[in-house]
N, C-alpha and C positions, 0 to 999 in steps of 0.2 A: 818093258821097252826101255830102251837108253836113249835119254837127252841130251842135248851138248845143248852149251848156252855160250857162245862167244860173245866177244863184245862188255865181259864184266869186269874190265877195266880194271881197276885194284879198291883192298880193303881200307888204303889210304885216303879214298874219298867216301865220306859217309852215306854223302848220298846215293851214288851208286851202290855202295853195298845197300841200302836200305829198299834198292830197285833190285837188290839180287832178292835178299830176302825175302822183302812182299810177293816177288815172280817166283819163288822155289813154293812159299806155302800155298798160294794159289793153284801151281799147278799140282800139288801132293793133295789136296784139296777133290779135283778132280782126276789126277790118273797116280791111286797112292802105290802105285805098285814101281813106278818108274826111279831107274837107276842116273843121276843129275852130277852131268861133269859141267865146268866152267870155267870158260878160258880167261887169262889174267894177265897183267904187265907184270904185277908181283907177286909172282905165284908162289914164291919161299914163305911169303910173307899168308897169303890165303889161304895157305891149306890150315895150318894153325888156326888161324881167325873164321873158318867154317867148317870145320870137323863138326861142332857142337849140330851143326843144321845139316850137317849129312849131306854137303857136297864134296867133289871131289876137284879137284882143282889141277889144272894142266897152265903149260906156257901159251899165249898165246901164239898165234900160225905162223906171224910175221913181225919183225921188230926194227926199227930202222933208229938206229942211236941217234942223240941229237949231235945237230950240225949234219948231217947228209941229207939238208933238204931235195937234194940234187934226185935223190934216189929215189925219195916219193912223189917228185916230179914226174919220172919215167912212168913207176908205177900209176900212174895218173890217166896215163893216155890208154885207149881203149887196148893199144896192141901191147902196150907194156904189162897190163892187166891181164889179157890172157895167154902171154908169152909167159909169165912167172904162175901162174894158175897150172899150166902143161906141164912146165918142170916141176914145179909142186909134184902132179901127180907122175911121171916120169922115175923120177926121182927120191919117191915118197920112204923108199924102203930103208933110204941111206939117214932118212930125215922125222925123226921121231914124234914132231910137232902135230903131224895130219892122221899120227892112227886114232886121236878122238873123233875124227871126224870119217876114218875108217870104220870106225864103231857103232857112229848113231845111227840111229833108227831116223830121229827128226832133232833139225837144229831149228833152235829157236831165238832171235836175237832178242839178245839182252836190253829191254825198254831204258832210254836214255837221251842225253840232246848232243850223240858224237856226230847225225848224220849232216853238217852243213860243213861251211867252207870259214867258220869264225877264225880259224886260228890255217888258214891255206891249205896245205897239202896232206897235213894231217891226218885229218879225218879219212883217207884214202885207203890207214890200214886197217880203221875199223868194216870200212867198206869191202876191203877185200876176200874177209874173212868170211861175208856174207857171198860174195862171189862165189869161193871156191866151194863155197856149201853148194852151194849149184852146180859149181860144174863138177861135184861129186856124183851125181842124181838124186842128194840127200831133198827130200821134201824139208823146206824152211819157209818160218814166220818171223815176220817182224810184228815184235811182243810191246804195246804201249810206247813207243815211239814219240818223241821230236822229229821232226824232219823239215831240216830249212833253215834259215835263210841261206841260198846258194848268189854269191856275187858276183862270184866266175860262170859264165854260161857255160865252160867245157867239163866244169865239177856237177855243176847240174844235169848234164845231158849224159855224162857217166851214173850217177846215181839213178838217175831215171833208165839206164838199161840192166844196170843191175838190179833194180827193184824189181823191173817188169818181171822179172826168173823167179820172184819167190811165189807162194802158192795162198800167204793170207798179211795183209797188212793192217794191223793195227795202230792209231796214233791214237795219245793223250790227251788233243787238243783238237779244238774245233779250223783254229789258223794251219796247225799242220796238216790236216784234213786238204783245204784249201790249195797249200802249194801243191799235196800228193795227186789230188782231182787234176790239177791243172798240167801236170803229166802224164794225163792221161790214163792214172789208174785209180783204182776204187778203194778207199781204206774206209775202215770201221773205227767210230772215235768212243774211246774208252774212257780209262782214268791212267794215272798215272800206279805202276805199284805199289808202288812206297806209300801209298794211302793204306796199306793193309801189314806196314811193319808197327809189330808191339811195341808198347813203350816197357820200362820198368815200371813198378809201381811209384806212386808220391812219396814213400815211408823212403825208398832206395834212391829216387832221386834226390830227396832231401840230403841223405848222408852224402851223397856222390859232392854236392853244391858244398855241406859245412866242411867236408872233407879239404875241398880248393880252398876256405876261407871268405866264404861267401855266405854274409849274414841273413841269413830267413827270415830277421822278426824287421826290416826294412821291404819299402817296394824294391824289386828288379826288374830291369827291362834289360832283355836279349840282343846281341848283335852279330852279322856277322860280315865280315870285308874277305874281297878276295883281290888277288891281281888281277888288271885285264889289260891288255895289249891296242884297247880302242883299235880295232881293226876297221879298213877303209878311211881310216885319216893319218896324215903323214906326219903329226902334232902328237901321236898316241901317247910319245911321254910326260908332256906337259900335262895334257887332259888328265891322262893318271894321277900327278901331280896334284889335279885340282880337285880330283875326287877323294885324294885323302886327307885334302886340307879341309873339304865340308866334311868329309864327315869327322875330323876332331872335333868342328864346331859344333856339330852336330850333339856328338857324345859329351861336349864339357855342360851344354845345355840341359841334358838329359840327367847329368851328373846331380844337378839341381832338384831333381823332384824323385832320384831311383838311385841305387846302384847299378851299375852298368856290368854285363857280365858276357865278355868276345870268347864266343863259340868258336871252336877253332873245325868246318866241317870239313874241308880236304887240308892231310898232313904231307904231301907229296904224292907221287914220286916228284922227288929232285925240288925245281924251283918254285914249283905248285905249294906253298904253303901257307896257307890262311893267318899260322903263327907269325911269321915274318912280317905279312906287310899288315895286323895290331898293332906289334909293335912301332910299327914305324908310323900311323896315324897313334899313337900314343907319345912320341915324342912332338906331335905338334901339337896337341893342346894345351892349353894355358892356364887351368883353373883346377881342374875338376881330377886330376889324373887318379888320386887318393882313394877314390869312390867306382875307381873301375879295377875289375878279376878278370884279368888275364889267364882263359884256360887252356895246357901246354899238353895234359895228358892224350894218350891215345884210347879217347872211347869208344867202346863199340855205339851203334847208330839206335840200337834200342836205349840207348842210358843216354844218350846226348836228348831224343827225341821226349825220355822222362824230362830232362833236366831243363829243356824246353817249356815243358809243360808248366813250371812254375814260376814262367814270367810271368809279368802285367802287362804285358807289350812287346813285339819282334820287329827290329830295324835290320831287315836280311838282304844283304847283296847275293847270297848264294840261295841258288833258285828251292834247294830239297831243306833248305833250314827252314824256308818260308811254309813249303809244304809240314814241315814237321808241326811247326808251330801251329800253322789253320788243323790241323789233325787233333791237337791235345785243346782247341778251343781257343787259344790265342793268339789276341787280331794283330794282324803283321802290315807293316809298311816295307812295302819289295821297292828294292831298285832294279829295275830289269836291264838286261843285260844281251839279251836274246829274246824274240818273241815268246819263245817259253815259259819266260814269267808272266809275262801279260794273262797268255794261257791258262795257267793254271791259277790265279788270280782270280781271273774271269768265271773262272770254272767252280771256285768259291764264294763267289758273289761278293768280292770286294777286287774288281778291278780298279776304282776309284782312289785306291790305295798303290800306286803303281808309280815311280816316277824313273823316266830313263836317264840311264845311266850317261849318254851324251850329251843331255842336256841338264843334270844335274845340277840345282841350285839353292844352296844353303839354306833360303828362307821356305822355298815351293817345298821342299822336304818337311823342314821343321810344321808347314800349314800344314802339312798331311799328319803329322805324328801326332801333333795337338787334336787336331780331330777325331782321329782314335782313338788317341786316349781318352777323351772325354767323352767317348760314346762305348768304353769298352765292354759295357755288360751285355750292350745288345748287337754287339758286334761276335761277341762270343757266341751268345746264341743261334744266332745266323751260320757262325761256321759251326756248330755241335750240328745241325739242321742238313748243311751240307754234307758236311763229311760221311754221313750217315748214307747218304746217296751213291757217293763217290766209290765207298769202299764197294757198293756194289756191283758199278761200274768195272773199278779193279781187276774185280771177280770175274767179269765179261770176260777178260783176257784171254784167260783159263778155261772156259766155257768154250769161247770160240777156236781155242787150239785143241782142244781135242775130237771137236763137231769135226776140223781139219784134218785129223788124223784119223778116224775113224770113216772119213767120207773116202778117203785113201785109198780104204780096202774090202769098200761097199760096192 
């Protein structure tokens, strides 16, 4: 059988590859005969970086360059949505993008947190992609899923008719669950993928770490920042602002008792890059800068997710660093950013470790890290205890898409 996996985004953010990953072996897992294409922003760049795993890698369906918000506006509204769906398929012969999806047998979305309205119109063309699987007659699931928070009622009330068309929905979290009920349709709460990508081994993540210049025989503690646009307040830049001025403070503090070592988990596309805004909470601190590794290379998500593994401690804005880290056993302090951190937090049995990103405040962060820190052995084991669960969970995913597929043609 042939799969399509829209929706995987590019090999630039780790996390998402580590959702492609963990979702390819799961489903090879349960249906090892299946031929796995997947659609991507940068697809020059994926087919390289997943030859090794045996996918096959397409452009994605639809692309809308930056600066024509205008364009994903249109596409927003119900009629825009299925006026460019028609032409799609009209059209499709002159348009080389949709014969993956002339091909599949079953499209499966790619488990992730694109389906809300965080960043506006956006999300509309991950959305679309699931549309036109539909109105292909392709039988589609959505695979361990985010879904939410919607701020715009007409972004919601589109998602929720595009959902209603697929055939199996699964979410990662018990809150995404929640919103999906509350429109009225039924999802299955799993785990998140990426609970089932490997690590390298210690011996390799070691060299990877002495490789950077990153001394072993001191503690490390892990970090990681991202940009965020504080969406729903009109102050977004300031706030920004003040979230990189804690967390310098954050990290000169830290400097104090660890080396400090900035994960870089999404390299782009474009402005998305974790590198850039390090460095720019590393020109505000004031003490400590000597004692922090700035890392620049492009790892794959199995080496970053080793190199994780040999913190004492994870201080992660980015939601799949957090998960890396509770997967290798080490207790993370998340800054959430979306309820999806909460989620899977929650999901780990250290929600208490959560502080948002809105409300972020220099000392309420530093009470949590202390905390952690000084309870990390039995913190660890609590997440070894967990994860143990979760990958099984995972596993669900892959169980219930092929009960799907097989009930198809029962």
């Amino acid at each position: 059988m042939r799969i399509l996996i829209p929706n995987a985004y590019s090999w630039l953010n780790k996390g998402d590859a580590g959702i492609l990953i963990g979702m390819v072996k799961a489903l090879r897992k349960e249906m090892p005969q299946a031929e796995i294409t997947a659609l991507s922003s940068t697809p020059e760049i994926d087919r390289a970086a997943y030859k090794g795993h045996d996918i096959a890698v397409e452009r994605n369906l639809l692309t809308i360059p930056p600066g024509h918000g205008k364009t994903a506006k249109i596409l927003g509204s119900a009629t825009g949505c299925a006026v460019a769906g028609w032409l799609h398929r009209l059209f499709g012969a002159k348009n080389a993008t949709i014969q993956p999806y002339v091909d599949a047998d079953l499209v499966v979305s790619c488990g992730g947190g694109f389906l809300n309205d965080d960043f506006g119109p956006a999300f509309l063309l991950q959305l679309y992609g699931i549309y036109f699987a539909t109105l292909m007659g392709k039988p589609t699931v959505i695979y361990g899923q985010s879904i939410g928070p919607f701020r715009n009622r007409r972004y919601r009330a589109l998602a929720r008719a595009v959902l209603k068309r697929v055939g199996l929905i699964t979410v990662r979290e018990e809150v995404s669950a929640r919103e999906v009920r509350a429109m009225g349709l039924d999802p299955i709460v799993t785990a998140d993928p990426a609970f089932l990508l490997p690590a390298v081994n210690r011996a390799e993540a070691q060299r990877l770490l002495a490789a950077e210049g990153v001394p072993l025989n001191e503690p490390l503690v892990g970090v990681t920042v991202r940009y965020w646009p504080f969406p729903g307040h009109k102050d977004g830049g300031q706030r920004f602002e003040r979230y990189l001025q804690t967390m310098a403070q954050t990290i000169d503090r830290l400097t104090e008792r660890a080396v400090v070592v900035c994960m870089p988990q999404v390299i782009g596309p474009g402005k998305d890059d974790d590198r850039i805004v390090a460095e720019r909470v590393c020109k505000k601190m004031k003490r400590g800068k000597g004692r922090v590794k700035l890392i620049a290379k492009d790892y794959a998500p199995e080496e970053l997710k080793g190199m994780i593994g040999l913190m004492r401690l994870f201080v992660g804005t980015r939601m799949h660093s957090n998960l890396f880290a509770a997967s290798m056993g080490v207790p993370v302090v998340a800054i959430g950013y979306n309820w999806k951190t909460e989620g899977i937090m929650d999901q780990v049995g250290q929600g208490g470790y959560v502080c948002d990103i809105d409300r972020l405040e220099a000392e309420a962060l530093w009470s949590k890290i202390e905390g952690a820190w000084d309870r990390r052995e039995e913190i660890s084991r609590q997440l070894t205890e967990k994860v143990t669960g979760l990958k099984k969970r995972a596993l669900l995913n892959a169980r219930l898409t092929k009960d799907f597929w097989e009930g198809l043609s029962s």
